[in-house]
N, C-alpha and C positions, 0 to 999 in steps of 0.2 A: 594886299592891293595889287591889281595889274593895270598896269599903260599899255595900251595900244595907242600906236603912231603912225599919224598920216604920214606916205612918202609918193614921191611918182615914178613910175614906172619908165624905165630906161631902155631896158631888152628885155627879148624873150625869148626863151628856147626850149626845148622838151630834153628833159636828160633823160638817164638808163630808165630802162622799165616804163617808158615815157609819162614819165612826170615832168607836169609843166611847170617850169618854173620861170621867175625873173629877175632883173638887179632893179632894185629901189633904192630910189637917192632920198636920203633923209637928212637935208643942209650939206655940209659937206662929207658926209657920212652915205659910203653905201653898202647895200647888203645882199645876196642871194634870196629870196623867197620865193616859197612854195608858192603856185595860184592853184591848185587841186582842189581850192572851196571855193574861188570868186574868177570869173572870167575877165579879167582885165586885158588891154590895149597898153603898148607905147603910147607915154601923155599922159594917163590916166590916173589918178591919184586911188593911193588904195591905202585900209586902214591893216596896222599890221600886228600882230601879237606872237611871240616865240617862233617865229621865224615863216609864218603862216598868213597872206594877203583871207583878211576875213569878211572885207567888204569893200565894196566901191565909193568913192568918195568923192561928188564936184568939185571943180577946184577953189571955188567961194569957201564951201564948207572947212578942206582943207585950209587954206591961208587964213582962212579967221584962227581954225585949232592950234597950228603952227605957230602964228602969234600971240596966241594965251602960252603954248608952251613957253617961248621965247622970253616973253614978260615974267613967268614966275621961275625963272633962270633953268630951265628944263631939258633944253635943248641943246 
């Protein structure tokens, strides 16, 4: 089974070879991720899988997912 998790988007920069990347805050947890599949913004909530922004996410959509994680101790 995989999880993909909503986080939002904090910075953004283009590394080597210019791949876009960003830092996504996931609670208090954050992480590097690739945007090379989804165009996101600073603000913007993105869903994310093995290190990979795979979609764009409202922030309603997000905060509801966030709290089903939360609730079934996930997070």
């Amino acid at each position: 089974m995989c999880l993909a998790v909503p986080g939002r988007v904090e910075e953004r920069w283009v590394a080597d070879a210019g791949l876009l990347m960003a830092r996504v805050r996931f609670g208090a947890v954050t992480q590097d991720v690739c945007l090379a599949l989804v165009d996101a913004s600073v603000g913007e909530y993105v869903i994310v899988h093995s290190g990979f922004a795979i979609q764009r996410m409202d922030e309603a959509a997000a905060t509801a997912a966030l709290a089903l994680l939360d609730e079934g101790g996930r997070r």
